[in-house]
N, C-alpha and C positions, 0 to 999 in steps of 0.2 A: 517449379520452374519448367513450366511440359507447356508454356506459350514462344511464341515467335519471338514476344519482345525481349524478354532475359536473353534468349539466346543473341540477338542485335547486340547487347549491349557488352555481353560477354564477350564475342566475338571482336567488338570495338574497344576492348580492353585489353584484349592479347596483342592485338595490332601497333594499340598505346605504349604497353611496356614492349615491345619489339623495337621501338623507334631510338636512334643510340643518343637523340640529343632531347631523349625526355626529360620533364625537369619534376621533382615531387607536386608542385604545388598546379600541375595541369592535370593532377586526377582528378582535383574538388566535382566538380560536373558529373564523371563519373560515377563518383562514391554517393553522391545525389540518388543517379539515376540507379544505383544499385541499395541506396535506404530503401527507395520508391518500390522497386521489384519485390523485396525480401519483408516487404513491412507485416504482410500477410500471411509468411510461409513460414510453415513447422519447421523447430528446432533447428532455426537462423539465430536464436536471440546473442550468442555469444559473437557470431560474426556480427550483426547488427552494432553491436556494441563496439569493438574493435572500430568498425567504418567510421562509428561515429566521433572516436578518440583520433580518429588518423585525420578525419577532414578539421574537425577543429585545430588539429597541430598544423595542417598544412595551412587554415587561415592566418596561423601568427607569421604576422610579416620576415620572423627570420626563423623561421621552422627550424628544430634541433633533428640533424640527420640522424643523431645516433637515436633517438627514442622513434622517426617514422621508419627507419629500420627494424627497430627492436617489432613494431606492430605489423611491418608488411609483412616477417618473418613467421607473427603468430598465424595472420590472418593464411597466410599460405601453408600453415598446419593443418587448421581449421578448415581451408577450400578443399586440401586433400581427404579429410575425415571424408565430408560432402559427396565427395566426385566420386568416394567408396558404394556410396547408398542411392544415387542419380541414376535417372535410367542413363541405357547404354550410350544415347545420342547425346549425353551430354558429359556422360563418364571421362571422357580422354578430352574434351576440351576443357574440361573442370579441373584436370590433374595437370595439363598445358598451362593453367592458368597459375598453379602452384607455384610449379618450375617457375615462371616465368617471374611471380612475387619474389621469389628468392632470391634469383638471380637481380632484380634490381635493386634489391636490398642491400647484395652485394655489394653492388656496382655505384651505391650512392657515393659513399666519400671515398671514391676513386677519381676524381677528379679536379683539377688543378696541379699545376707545376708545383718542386720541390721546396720554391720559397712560400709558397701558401700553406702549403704540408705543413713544415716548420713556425709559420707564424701559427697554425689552427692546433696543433701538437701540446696536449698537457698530458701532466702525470697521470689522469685517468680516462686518458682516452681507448680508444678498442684497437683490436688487428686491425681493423678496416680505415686506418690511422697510419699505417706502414706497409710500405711498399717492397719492401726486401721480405720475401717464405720465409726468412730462417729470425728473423726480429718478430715474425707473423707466430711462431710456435715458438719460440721462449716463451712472450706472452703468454700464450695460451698455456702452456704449461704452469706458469708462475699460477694462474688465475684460478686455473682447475683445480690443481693441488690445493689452493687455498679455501675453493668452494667444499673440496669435498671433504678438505679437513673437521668443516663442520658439521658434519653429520649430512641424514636426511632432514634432519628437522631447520637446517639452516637454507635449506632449498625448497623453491617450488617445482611442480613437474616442468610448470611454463618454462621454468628459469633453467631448468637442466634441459628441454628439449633447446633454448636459445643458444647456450653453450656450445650442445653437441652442432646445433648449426654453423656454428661458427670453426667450430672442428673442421664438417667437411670443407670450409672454404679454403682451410690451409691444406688438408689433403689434396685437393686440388691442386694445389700449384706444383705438385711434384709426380712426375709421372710416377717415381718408385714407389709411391704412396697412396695412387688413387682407388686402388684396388682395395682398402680400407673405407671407402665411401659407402659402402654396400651394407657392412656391418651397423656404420654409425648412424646410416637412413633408418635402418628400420629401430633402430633405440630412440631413435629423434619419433619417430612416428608411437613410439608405444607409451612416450610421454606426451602426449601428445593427447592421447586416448587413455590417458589416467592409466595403464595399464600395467602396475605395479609388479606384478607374479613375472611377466613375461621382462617388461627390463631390468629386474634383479639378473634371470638370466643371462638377460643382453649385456649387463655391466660384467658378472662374469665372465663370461666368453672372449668377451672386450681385453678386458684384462689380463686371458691366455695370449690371444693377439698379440697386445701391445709388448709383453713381456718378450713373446717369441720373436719379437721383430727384435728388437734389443738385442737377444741374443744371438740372431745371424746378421748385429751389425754393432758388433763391440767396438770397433776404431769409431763408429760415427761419432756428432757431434752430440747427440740427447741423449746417447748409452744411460749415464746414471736419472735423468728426468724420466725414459720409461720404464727404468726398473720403479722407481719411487711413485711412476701414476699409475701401473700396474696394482699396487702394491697398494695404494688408494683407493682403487677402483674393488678388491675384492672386500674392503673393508666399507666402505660405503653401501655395495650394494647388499648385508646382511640384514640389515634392518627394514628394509623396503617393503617387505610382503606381510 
């Protein structure tokens, strides 16, 4: 990616998700022109792949947001690995480009009034489904506890870096809380890169956190959830390495 044109097209894609009334299915063109760029260049094939599972979803005339989520989220793993190993002139706009995958990822089914919510609303739908932080992290709790009930072998890395992304989205909404962002990036990031030895740790650590949080906040409302994903979390991550 060391020509003019990738960089055009990059540029014309950070612009794309910058715009607040983008809709999924005005990337198609893009993801073209970004098959076209990558078809030739070393160890793209797993982003290649991704591009190609997201513009075929965004052909079907009623695109399912939670699965072009679930891939914008990968691919914005995958751009970050990238932007690690890019020269420097493309370094920060490759990691620009991350952020910005995320964040639309977020931002899909955030849109529509209450009674659309409500009609679009089933038993298996995601956080990104509810609009109240505190319905946002019971979920997440109920979910997590359940994944990691089952072992490592009941998760992929993919599926535990998707998770943790979904993490930071509820951190987010709390300023008391965002300062826990920092932790869960880099565990999102090391599953991400297969990187098993290093998020065993991360899960541990994690798991210091969460418990210590709990404990300089007994009256709150999740007191017993983060003792019990604390509690998950050191038991999960024994088996990893």
């Amino acid at each position: 990616m060391a020509q003019a044109y990738p960089q055009t097209i990059l540029h014309n894609t950070l612009q794309a998700l910058s715009k607040a009334d983008a809709q999924p299915s005005s990337g198609a063109d893009l993801i073209k022109d970004w098959q076209s760029t990558l078809k030739n260049t070393d160890g793209t094939e797993e982003v290649r792949q991704q591009l190609t599972d997201l513009y075929d979803e965004l052909l079907n005339p009623s695109p399912d947001n939670h699965r072009v989520k679930h891939l914008l989220t990968t691919l914005a793993g995958q751009t970050q690995l990238l932007a690690r190993e890019a020269e420097p002139s493309f370094s920060d706009d490759l990691t620009s480009l991350a952020d910005s995958l995320r964040s639309f990822a977020t931002d899909l089914n955030r849109v529509g009034d209450d009674s659309q919510l409500a009609e679009n609303q089933t038993d298996a739908g995601t956080i990104y489904d509810l609009y109240n932080p505190g319905d946002r992290a019971q979920k997440m709790f109920i979910d997590t506890l359940e994944t990691l009930a089952g072992g490592a072998v009941a998760a992929t890395p993919e599926q535990g870096a998707t998770m943790v992304e979904d993490w930071i989205t509820v951190v987010r909404a709390d300023v008391s809380t965002q300062w826990i962002e920092a932790p869960l990036a880099q565990l999102r990031d090391a599953l991400n890169t297969d990187d098993m030895r290093s998020a065993e740790r991360l899960l541990r650590e994690l798991a210091g956190t969460v418990q210590e949080y709990a404990n300089s906040n007994p009256d709150g409302p999740f007191g017993k959830d983060l003792t019990n994903l604390a509690t998950a979390l050191i038991s999960f991550s024994g088996p990893l390495s």
